[in-house]
C-alpha positions in Angstrom: -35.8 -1.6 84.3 -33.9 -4.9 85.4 -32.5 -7.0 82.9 -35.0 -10.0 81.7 -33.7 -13.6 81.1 -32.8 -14.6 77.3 -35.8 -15.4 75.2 -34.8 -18.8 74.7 -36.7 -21.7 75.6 -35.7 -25.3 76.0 -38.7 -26.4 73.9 -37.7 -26.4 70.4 -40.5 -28.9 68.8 -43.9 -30.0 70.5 -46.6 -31.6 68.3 -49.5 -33.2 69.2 -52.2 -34.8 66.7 -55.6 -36.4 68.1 -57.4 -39.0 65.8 -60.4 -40.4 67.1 -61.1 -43.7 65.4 -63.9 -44.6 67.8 -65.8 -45.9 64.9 -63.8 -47.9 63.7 -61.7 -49.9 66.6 -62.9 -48.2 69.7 -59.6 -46.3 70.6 -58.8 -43.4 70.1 -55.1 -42.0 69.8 -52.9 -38.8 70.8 -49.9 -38.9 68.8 -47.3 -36.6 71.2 -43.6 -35.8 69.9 -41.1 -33.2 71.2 -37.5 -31.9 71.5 -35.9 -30.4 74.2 -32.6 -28.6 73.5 -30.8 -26.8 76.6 -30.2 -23.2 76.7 -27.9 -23.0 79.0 -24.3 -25.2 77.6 -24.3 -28.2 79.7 -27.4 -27.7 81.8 -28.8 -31.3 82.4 -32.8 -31.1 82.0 -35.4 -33.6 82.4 -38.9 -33.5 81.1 -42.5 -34.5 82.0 -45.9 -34.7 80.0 -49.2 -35.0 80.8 -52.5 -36.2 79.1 -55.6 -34.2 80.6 -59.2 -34.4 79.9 -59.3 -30.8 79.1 -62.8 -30.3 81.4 -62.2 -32.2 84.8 -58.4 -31.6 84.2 -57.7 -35.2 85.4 -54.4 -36.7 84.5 -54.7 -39.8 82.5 -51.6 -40.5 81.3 -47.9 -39.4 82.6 -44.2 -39.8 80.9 -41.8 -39.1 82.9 -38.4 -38.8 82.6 -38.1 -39.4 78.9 -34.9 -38.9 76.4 -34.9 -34.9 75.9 -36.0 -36.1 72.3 -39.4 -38.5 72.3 -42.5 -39.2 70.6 -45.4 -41.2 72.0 -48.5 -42.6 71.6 -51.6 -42.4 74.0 -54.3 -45.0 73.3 -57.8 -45.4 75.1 -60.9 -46.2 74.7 -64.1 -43.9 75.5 -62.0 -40.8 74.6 -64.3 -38.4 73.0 -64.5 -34.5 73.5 -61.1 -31.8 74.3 -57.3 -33.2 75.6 -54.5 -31.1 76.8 -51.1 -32.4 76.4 -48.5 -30.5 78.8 -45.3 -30.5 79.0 -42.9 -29.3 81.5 -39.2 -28.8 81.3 -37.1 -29.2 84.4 -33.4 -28.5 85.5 -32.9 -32.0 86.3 -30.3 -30.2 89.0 -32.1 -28.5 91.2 -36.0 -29.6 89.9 -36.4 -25.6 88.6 -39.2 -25.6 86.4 -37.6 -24.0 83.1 -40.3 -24.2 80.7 -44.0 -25.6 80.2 -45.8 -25.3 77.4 -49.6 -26.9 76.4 -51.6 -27.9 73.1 -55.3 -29.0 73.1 -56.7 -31.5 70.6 -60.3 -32.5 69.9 -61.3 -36.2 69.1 -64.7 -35.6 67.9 -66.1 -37.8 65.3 -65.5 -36.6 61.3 -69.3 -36.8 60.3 -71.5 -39.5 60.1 
């Protein structure tokens, strides 16, 4: 059978929330928070995420090498239709990556 790794995984939290205020100011937002706790005692991780426009799959935004516990905010213009926010967990030792994990948001106007 071979014995499978620990169900753990590094990402304890991940929330995203899209509001699309185009209306109003022009620019819409991505609200992204996380936290990353190690599963392994002292193993040193670091951690990416990406905004994608969840049709071409183009990267418009990157934070990189945040605190293991972060929240920010994504603001553009123009931004109407699906997002995907990924984020990828790293052993900051030997660049392994240990966990990914994704959430799509729609900014899509709320009616007329």
């Amino acid at each position: 059978g071979g014995g499978g790794g620990s169900l753990c995984t590094p990402i304890s939290s991940f929330n995203v929330k899209g509001d699309y205020r185009a209306g109003e100011t022009g620019t819409s937002t991505i609200d992204v928070n996380y936290s990353i706790k190690p599963c392994i005692k002292g193993q040193l991780l670091s951690v990416k995420s990406e905004v994608l426009d969840w049709d071409t799959k183009e990267v418009l935004y990157t934070e990189a090498n945040t605190p293991l516990s972060w929240k920010y905010t994504f603001r553009q213009s123009g931004l109407y239709g699906l997002y995907t926010v990924k984020l990828y967990v790293y052993d900051a030792t030997t660049g392994t990556l240990v966990a990914t994990q994704s959430i799509s948001v729609s900014l899509v106007s709320k009616g007329v």
